[in-house]
N, C-alpha and C positions, 0 to 999 in steps of 0.2 A: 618634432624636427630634431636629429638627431645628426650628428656631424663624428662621422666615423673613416678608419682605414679600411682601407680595398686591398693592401698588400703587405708582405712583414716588413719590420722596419731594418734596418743596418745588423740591428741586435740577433735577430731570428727571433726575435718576438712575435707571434701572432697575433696581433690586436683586434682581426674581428670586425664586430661589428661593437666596438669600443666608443661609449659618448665621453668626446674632449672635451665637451665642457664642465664634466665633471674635475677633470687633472687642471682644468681653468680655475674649478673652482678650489681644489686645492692647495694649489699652487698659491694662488693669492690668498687664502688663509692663513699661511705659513709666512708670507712676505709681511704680510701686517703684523702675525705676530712679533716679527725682528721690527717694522716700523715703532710696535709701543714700549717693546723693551728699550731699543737705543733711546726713545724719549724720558722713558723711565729712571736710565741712569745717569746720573750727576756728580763729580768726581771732582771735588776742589778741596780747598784746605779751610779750616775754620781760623776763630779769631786767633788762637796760640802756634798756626802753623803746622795743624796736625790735619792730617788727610780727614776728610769728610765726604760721608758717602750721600748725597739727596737723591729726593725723584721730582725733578721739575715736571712732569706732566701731572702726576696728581695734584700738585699745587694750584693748577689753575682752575678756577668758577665755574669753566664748562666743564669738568673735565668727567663728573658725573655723568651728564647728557651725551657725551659720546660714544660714551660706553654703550649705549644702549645700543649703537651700529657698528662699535669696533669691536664690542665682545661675540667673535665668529668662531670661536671652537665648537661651538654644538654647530657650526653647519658642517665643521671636519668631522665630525662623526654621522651627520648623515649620508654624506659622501664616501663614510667610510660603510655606513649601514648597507647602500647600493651594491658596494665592491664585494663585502660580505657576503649577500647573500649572490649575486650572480655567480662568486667564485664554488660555495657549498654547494649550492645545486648543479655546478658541475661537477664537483667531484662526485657528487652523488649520482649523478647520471651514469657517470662514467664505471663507476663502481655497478651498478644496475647491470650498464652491458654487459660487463663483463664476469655478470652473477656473483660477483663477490658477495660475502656473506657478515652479519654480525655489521658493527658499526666503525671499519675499518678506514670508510671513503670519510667519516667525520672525525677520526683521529687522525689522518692525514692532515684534512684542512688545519687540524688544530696545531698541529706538528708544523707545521710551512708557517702559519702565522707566528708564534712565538719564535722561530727561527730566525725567522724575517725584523722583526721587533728587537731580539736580544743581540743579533752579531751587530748593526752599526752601534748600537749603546754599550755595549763590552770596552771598545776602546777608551768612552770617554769615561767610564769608570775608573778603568785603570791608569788615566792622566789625575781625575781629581781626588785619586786615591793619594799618585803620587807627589803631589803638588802640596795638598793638604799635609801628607806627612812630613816634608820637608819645608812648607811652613812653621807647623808644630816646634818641629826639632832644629830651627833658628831663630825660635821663641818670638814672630812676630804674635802682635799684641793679641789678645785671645778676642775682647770685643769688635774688634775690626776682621778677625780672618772667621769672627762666626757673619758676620754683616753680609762679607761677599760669600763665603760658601753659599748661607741661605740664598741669595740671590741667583748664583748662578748653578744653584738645584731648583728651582723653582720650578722651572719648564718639567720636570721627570716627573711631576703627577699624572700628565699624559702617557707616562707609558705602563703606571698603574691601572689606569682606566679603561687604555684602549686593549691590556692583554686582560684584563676582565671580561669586556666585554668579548673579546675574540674567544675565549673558554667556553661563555655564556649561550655562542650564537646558535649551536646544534638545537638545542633545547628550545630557544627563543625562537628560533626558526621554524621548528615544529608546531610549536603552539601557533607562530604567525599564523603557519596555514590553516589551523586546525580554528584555530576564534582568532583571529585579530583584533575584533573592538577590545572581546574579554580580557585579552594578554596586554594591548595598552592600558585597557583601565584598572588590572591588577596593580601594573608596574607604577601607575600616577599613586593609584591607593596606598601604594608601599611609600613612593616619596613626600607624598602631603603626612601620611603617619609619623614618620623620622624626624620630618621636620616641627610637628608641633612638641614633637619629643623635647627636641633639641631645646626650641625655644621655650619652652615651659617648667624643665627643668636647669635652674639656673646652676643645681648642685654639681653637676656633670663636669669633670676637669676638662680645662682647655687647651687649647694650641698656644704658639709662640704670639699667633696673634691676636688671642682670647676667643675664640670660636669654639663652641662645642665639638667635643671631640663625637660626641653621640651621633655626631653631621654628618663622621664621615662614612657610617653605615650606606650613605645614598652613591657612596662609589660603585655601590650591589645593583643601584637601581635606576637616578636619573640619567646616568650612560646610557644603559643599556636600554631604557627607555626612549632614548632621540636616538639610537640607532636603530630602534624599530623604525623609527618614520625613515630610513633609508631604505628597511625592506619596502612599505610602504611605497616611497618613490619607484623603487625595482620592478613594481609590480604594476604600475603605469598608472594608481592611485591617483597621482596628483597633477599626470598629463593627461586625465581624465576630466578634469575641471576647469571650464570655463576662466577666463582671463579675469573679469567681475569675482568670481568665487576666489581664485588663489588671491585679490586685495584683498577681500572683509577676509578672511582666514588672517594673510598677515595684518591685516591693520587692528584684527579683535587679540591677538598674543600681543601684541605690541603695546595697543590700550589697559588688558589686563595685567603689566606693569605697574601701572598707575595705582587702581588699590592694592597691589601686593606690595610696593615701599611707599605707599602715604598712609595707608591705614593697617597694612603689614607688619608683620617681624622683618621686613627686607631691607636689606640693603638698597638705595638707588642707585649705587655704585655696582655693576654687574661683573666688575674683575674680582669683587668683595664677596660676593655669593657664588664664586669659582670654586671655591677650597675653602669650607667643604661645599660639594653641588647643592644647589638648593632649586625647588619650586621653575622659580623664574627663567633659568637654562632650558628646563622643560618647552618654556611659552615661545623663548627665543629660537629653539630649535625647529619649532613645528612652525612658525613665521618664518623663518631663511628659508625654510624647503620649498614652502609655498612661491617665496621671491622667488629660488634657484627654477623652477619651474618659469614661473611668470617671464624670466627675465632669456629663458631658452631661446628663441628667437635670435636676439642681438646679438648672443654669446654665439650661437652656433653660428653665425655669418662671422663672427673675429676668427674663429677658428678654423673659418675656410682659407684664411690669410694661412700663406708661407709662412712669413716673418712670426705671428703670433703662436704659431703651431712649434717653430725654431726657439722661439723664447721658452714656452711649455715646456717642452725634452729637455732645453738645457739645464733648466731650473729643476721640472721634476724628478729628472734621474737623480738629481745628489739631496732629495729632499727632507730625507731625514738628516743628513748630514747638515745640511742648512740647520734645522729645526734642533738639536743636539749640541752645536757646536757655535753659534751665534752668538749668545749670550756672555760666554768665557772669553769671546774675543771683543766683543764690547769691551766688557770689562780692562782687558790685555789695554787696547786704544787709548781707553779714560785715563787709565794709570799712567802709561805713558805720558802723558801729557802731564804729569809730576816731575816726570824725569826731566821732560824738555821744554822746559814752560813757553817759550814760544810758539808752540801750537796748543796750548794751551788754550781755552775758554772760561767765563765761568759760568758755573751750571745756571741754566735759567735766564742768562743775559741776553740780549738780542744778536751779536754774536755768535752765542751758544745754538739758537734754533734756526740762525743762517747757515752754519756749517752742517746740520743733520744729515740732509743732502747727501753731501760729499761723504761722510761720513760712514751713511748706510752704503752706498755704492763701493766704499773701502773694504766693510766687513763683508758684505755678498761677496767681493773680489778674494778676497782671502778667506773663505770659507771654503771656495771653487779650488783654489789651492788644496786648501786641505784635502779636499773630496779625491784629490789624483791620488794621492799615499791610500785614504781611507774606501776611496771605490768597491773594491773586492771584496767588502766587509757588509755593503748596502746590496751588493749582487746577490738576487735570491737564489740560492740552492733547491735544485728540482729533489722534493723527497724518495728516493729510492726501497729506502726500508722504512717503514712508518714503524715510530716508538708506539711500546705498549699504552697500557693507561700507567702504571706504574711509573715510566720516565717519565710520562706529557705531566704527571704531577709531582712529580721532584724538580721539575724544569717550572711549573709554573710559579710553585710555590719560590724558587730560590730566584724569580724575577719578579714576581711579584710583592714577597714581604719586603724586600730594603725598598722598592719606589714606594710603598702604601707609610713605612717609617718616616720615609723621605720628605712625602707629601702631609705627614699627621705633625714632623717637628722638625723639619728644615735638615739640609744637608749639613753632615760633621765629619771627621774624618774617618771615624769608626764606618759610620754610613754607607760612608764612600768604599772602605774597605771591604765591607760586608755585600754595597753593589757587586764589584769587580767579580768577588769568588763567587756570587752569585751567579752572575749573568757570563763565568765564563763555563762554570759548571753544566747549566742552560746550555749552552752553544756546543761541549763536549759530549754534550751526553745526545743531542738530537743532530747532531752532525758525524756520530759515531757509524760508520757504514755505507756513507751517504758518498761512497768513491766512486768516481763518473766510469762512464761505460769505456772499455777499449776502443782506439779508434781503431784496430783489426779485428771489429769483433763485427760479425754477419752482419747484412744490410736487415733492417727494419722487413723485409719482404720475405726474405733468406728462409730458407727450411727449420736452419740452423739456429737462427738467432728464436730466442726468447720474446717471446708477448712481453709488451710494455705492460708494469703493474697497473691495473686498475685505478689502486689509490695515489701515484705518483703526482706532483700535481704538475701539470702540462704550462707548457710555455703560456699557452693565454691564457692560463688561472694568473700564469707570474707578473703579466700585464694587468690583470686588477685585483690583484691580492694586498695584502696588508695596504692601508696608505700610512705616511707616505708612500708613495710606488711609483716609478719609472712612467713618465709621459713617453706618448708615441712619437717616433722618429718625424723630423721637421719637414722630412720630404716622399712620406706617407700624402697616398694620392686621396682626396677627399670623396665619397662617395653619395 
């Protein structure tokens, strides 16, 4: 059961035969993640009157056992697995018809994703580049402006991850078709190996948070591992299975939890064995797919809703913007509340988790803000000239080394710096050429006019390409 559009949306977007409840399920991946950060952070002064920074949600007794249902990034990546491969194998089709030669339709894809990935992240680079520098350089206290940078670079390992994975997918793709068990059970063999690595040698230097850093070799592999189970999902795997099968499937990843942190090296904490990925992400992943399956039905009937369909677009289109820009305005809020101590709380007090509420609907509110200046920036670019292999790897490596530094030892300002020329070098060099057609130039039909390239990626690639990605228009007719 599948709940899709019959016609384009406002945008000129063709969506197809596009399932919403995938952008459902996005969408809400994203909103939770701003739910545990805002619980996350705790902003008050200690006994001498000096700003202190806590995390009332970890403090509390359950707060372990939650985790086990609020850590939902591996189901963003199978959602993102989905969008993957339906977008490749159109390019590839597309590339097919029109005989194009060599592997031209999968450096496109490659090209559109990291494009997509790097231009809304370019700006906030170049904010905490310069924010950072001119904290530096009015010598606020060096232990406090490393506390919040770390903080609000945290979230930028997803974008190590997921342009990993978007690199990886040609290749992964291929093999999908070609062995799928073989290729999942490579990829588990590679993460179960890392990690006995990890844990067995204690000599191995750490992170800021004492984690092996040998850990974070599995950025190669537990990704791109739960984003196979998205081709998997694509490929109607798991809408194949009985209602009975998709519970024991999640209810045995879920179980197997249990001796991976009681008799494990694991964490039972699942935001703990986030960074670096571990085992258990694996288990979690291939459990929410199953649910996301199981729970198709329900979803698909909310999504026949107006109103929920309206929520989805408005949220989805600024999604990476949400997901990039949330955190820093946390942050912005809590402080404030220094300045003006009457709205002031303090962290952890019954107060403090009566206002969250309010709170969260302030930073969504002002993030939507944001998203009006920053729109243009999350608007995908239709590929016109696809980069060699030569750019797509100067492009990848100069966004992917500062998030993978970012992610191995916290944001700094150098970091930060190193982001910005990164990720604008990225967006210069795959947007170089990429200038829109004349509007006097021959009709599409025209003698005159030019064949559309092959590798270009079409509007309804740009409807399920990279996630985050644009939900379908609120008054798209339901089919």
């Amino acid at each position: 059961m599948l709940v899709t559009t019959a016609h384009s949306s406002r945008s000129g977007i063709d969506l197809g035969n596009r399932d919403l409840t995938l952008d459902l399920a996005r969408v809400f991946c994203v909103l939770l993640v701003v739910v545990i950060h805002l619980l996350f952070v705790g902003v008050g002064t200690d006994a001498d009157g000096d700003m202190a920074i806590t995390r009332p949600l970890e403090e509390q007794p359950w707060f372990w056992a939650a985790t086990w249902a609020g850590q939902i990034m591996p189901l963003f990546f199978v959602v993102g697995g989905f969008a993957t491969a339906t977008s490749l194998r159109s390019h590839r089709r597309r590339a097919a018809e029109a005989h194009s030669i060599g592997n031209e339709a999968d450096r496109a894809f490659v090209h559109a994703r990291i494009q997509r990935l790097a231009r809304p992240a370019l700006p906030l680079f170049v904010f905490l580049a310069v924010v950072l520098g001119a904290a530096t350089a009015l010598g606020i206290d060096a232990g406090l402006l490393d506390a919040v940078a770390t903080g609000v670079g945290s979230p930028l390992w997803f974008l190590c991850a997921y342009l990993i994975c978007q690199l990886a997918a040609p290749a992964l793709l291929d093999r999908h078709e070609r062995a799928p068990v073989a290729t999942v059970l490579a990829l588990l063999a590679a993460v179960i190996l890392i990690d006995v690595a990890q844990f067995s040698m204690p000599a191995i230097p750490t992170d800021a948070a004492g984690m092996s850093m040998l850990g974070y070799l599995n950025l190669l592999f537990v990704w791109p591992l739960v984003q196979q189970f998205g081709f998997w999902y694509a490929d109607g795997w798991f809408a194949r299975r009985a209602w009975w099968q998709l519970l024991l499937i999640a209810a045995l990843c879920w179980t197997a939890l249990v001796p991976l942190t009681v008799w494990g090296p694991y964490s039972d904490d699942m935001l703990t064995n986030l960074n670096p990925p571990t085992l258990p992400l694996v288990a979690l992943g291939l459990g929410q797919a199953a649910l996301l399956q199981l729970l198709k039905p329900p979803l698909t009937a909310l999504m026949r809703t107006r109103a929920m369909r309206a929520i989805v677009f408005v949220i989805g289109s600024h999604l990476m913007t949400v997901y990039l820009w949330h955190l820093p305005l946390i942050l912005a809020i809590a402080g404030l509340g220094l300045v003006v101590p009457v709205i002031a709380t303090a962290p952890g007090s019954a107060a403090w988790w009566l206002t969250r509420p309010i709170v969260y609907l302030v930073v969504l509110g002002l993030v939507f803000v944001l998203s009006l200046a920053l729109g243009r920036f999350e608007r995908p670019n239709p590929v016109r000239r696809v980069a060699s292999r030569a750019e797509l790897a100067v492009a990848a490596v100069a966004t992917i080394a500062p998030t993978a530094a970012i992610t191995m030892l916290g944001l700094d300002l150098w970091l930060a710096v190193a982001g910005a020329i990164g990720f604008a070098l990225a967006v210069g060099l795959l947007g170089a050429g990429q200038k829109p057609k004349s509007p006097t130039s021959a009709a599409p039909n025209s003698p005159k006019s030019e064949p559309k390239a092959p590798n270009s990626e079409s509007a309804a690639d740009a409807s399920t390409a990279s996630a985050p990605s644009p939900a379908p228009s609120p008054d798209a007719a339901a089919s």
